[in-house]
Structure formats: structure tokens, C-alpha cells
C-alpha distance (Angstrom), angle and dihedral (degrees) to the residues before:
residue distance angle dihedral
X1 . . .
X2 3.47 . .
X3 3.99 121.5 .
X4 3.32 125.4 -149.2
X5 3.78 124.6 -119.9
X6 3.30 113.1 179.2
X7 4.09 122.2 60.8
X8 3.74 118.5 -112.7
X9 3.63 124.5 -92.8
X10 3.13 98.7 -108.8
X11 3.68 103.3 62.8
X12 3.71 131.4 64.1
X13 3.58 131.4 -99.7
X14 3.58 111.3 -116.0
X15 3.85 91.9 -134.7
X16 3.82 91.9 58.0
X17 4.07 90.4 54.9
X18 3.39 86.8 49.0
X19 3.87 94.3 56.0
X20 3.96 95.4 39.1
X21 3.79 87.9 58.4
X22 3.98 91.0 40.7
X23 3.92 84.5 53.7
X24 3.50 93.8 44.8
X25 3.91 89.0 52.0
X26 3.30 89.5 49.6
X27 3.92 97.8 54.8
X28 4.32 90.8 53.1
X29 3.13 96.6 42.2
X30 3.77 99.5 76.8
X31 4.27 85.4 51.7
X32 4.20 92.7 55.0
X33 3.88 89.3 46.7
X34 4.00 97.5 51.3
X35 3.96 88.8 47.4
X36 3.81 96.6 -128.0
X37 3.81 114.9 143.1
X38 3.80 111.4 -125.2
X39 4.01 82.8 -122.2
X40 4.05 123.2 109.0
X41 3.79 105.9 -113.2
X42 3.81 117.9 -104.1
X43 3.56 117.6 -92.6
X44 3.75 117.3 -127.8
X45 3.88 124.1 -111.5
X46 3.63 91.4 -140.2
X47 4.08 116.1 49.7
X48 3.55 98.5 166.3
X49 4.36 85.4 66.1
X50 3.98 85.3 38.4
X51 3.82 89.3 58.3
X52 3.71 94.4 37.0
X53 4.45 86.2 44.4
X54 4.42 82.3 57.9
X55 3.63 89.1 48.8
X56 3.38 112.2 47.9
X57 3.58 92.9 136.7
X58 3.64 94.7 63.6
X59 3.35 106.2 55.3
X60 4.08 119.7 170.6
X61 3.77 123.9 -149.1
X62 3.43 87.1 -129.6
X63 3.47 92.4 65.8
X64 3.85 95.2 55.6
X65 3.93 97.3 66.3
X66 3.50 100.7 145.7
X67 4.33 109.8 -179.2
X68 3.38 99.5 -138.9
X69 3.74 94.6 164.0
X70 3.78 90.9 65.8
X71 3.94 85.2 71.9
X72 3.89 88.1 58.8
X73 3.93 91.4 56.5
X74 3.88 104.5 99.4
X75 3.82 119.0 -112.2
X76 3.70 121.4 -105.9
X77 4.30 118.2 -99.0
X78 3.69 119.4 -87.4
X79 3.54 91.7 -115.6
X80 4.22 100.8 43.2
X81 3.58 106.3 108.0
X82 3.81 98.3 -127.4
X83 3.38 95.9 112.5
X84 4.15 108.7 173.8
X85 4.18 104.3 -164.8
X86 3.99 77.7 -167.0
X87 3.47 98.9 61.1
X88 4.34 109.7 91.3
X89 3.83 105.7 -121.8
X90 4.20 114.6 -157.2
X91 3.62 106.8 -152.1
X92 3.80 112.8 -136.6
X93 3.72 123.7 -102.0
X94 3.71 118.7 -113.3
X95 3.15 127.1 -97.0
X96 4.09 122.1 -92.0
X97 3.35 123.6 -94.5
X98 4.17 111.8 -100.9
X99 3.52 109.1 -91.6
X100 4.06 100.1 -136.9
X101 3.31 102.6 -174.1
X102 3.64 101.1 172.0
X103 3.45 88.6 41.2
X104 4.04 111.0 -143.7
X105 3.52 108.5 -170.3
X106 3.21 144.4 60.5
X107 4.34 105.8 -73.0
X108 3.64 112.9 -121.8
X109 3.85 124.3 -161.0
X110 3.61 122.6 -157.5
X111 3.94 115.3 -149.0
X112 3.78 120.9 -167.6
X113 3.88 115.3 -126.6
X114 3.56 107.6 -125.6
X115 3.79 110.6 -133.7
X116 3.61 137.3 -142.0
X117 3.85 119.2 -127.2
X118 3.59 122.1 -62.5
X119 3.39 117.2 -75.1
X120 4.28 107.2 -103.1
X121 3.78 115.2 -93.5
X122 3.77 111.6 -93.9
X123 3.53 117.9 -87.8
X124 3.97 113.7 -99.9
X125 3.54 103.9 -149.5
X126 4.13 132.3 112.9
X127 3.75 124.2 -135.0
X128 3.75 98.9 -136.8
X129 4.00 107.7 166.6
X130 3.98 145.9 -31.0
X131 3.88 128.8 -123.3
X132 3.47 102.5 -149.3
X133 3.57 119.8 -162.4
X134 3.50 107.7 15.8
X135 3.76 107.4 -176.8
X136 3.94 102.6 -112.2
X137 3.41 96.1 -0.6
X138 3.86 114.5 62.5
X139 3.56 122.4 -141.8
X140 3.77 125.8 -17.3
X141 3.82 126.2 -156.9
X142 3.54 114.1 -150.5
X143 3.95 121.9 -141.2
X144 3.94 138.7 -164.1
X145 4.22 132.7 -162.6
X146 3.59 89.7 -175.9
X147 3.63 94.7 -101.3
X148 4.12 99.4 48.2
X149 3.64 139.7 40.9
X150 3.97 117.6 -144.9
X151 4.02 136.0 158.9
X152 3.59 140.7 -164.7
X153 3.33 141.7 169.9
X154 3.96 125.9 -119.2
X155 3.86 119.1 -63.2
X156 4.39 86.7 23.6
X157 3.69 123.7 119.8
X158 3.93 112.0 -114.8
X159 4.29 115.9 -158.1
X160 3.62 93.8 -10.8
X161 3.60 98.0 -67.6
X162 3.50 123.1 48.7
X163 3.87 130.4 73.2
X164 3.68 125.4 -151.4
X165 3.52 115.0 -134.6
X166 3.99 102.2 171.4
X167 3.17 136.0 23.1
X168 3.99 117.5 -163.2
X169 3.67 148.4 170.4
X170 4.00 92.7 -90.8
X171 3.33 105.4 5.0
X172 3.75 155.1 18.4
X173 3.34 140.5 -133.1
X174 4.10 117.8 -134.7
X175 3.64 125.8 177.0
X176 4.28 128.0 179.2
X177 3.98 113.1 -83.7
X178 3.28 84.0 -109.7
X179 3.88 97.5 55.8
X180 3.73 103.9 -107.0
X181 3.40 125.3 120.6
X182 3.64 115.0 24.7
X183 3.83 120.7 -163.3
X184 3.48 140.0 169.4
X185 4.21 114.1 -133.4
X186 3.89 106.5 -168.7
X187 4.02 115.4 -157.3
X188 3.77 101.0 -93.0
X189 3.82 104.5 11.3
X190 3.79 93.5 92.8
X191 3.63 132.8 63.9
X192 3.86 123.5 -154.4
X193 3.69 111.1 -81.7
X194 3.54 94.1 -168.0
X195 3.58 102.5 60.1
């Protein structure tokens, strides 16, 4: 018995896949690297300001007509129904403050209340069930982001961030590892933020 040692013609040597996608490789790779997007650039709606965009050097008078008598025409009565949603609209200033010189009453001075930080962002997780009982363990509250389940029991850290402090009947209480921001999450009173 004879065996065969070289592959039939039909097939493919593996080598010469392996250099037509090396090749192949090698022809995108210059396109990632530049950044350019593979996609024809947008044409613009308006070629006349194209043109005139490529050519700002040469720039005709005629080009420049500016109607400046169209902002001498008067404007139309408040309650004519030709409203024009394309027309721009500058809402008026408000009015100055009185100028009491005398001043009559009694003066007031407003003070601005300086405030702490902002309060921590609320805490994102669900309060899905309790294990009570747990032999050698106690009870364990059970906790969901919308994407992954964890528990703990009271005093653990939960995702990295987030202390339990309490764990009851229908709800919990959860603070910030760092103590700020307690809040109490009851079984079903909170939806998934994370969805």
C-alpha cells in the first residue's frame, strides 16, 4: 500500500490561504490606520456654497448681496395669522430693575446658602429575595443590577461599592462603602435602573 503525500489538486494548500488572507490584511490595513471610513463622503445639499466654501479666495461682489432693506419692512401684528415657524424670533429682554433711589422700604439682602457636595447618585441595585436561615451563615439578602445576581449578608460589601447595613423582612438598608448615602430599597419598590 502506497500512501499518498501530496494533497489533491483540487484542494488548496493551506500555506497559500494563509498568504491570500496575509495579503488581504495587508491591503486594509493602510485604510484603518489613516482613520478614513470606507464610506463615500456626503454630498452637500447646497453646491453653489460648496463651490463658493473651495473658493474663498475668489470671492465676487455678486455673491455678497446682502437685502438689507428687507429688515426695514415692518413685522406682521401679533394677532395676524401669518405665522412663519421659519422666521428667527428674539425674545425681548426684561425689563430693568426699578431704580429706587430714595429707597422707601425696608432694604432686603439676599445671601446665597452655600451648599455642601451633591448628594451621591442613588444606588442602582434591586432587592430581589432573602435566604433566611442559612445554616452558619444567618440571613442573606439577595441583590440584582439587571445584568447580575449577588448577596451578602449585613456589614458585606455588595458590587464593589455598596455596604449593607440592614437586612429586613421587606427591605434593606444600603449605604456607600464609604458611609454616604444611606437608603432603604424595599423588595418590590424599585425597578431596575440598569435596564
Amino acid at each position: 500500500m502506497e500512501t499518498e503525500t501530496s494533497t489533491p489538486s483540487g484542494r488548496p494548500r493551506s500555506w497559500l490561504l494563509v498568504a491570500l488572507a496575509f495579503a488581504v490584511v495587508l491591503a486594509l490595513l493602510p485604510q484603518f490606520m489613516t482613520g478614513k471610513s470606507a464610506a463615500p463622503p456626503a454630498h452637500s445639499s447646497n453646491p453653489r456654497a460648496a463651490a463658493r466654501a473651495k473658493n474663498v479666495d475668489n470671492v465676487q461682489p455678486g455673491d455678497l448681496d446682502v437685502h438689507i432693506e428687507a429688515l426695514k419692512d415692518p413685522r406682521p401684528a401679533a394677532e395676524s395669522n401669518d405665522r412663519n415657524p421659519f422666521r428667527f424670533y428674539v425674545k425681548p429682554a426684561p425689563p430693568p430693575p426699578p431704580k429706587d433711589g430714595g429707597r422707601s422700604g425696608p432694604t432686603t439682602t439676599t445671601t446665597t446658602s452655600i451648599s455642601g457636595p451633591p448628594p451621591p447618585p442613588p444606588i442602582t441595585l434591586k432587592y430581589i429575595g432573602l435566604l433566611e436561615g442559612v445554616q452558619g451563615v444567618g440571613n442573606v439578602a439577595v441583590f440584582s443590577d439587571c445584568r447580575t445576581t449577588m448577596r451578602a449578608r449585613e456589614g458585606e460589601i455588595i458590587a464593589g461599592q455598596y455596604r449593607l447595613v440592614r437586612i429586613g423582612k421587606e427591605s434593606v438598608v444600603l449605604e456607600y462603602a464609604d458611609g454616604r448615602g444611606q437608603t432603604t430599597i424595599r423588595m418590590s419598590g424599585q425597578e431596575c435602573v440598569g435596564k
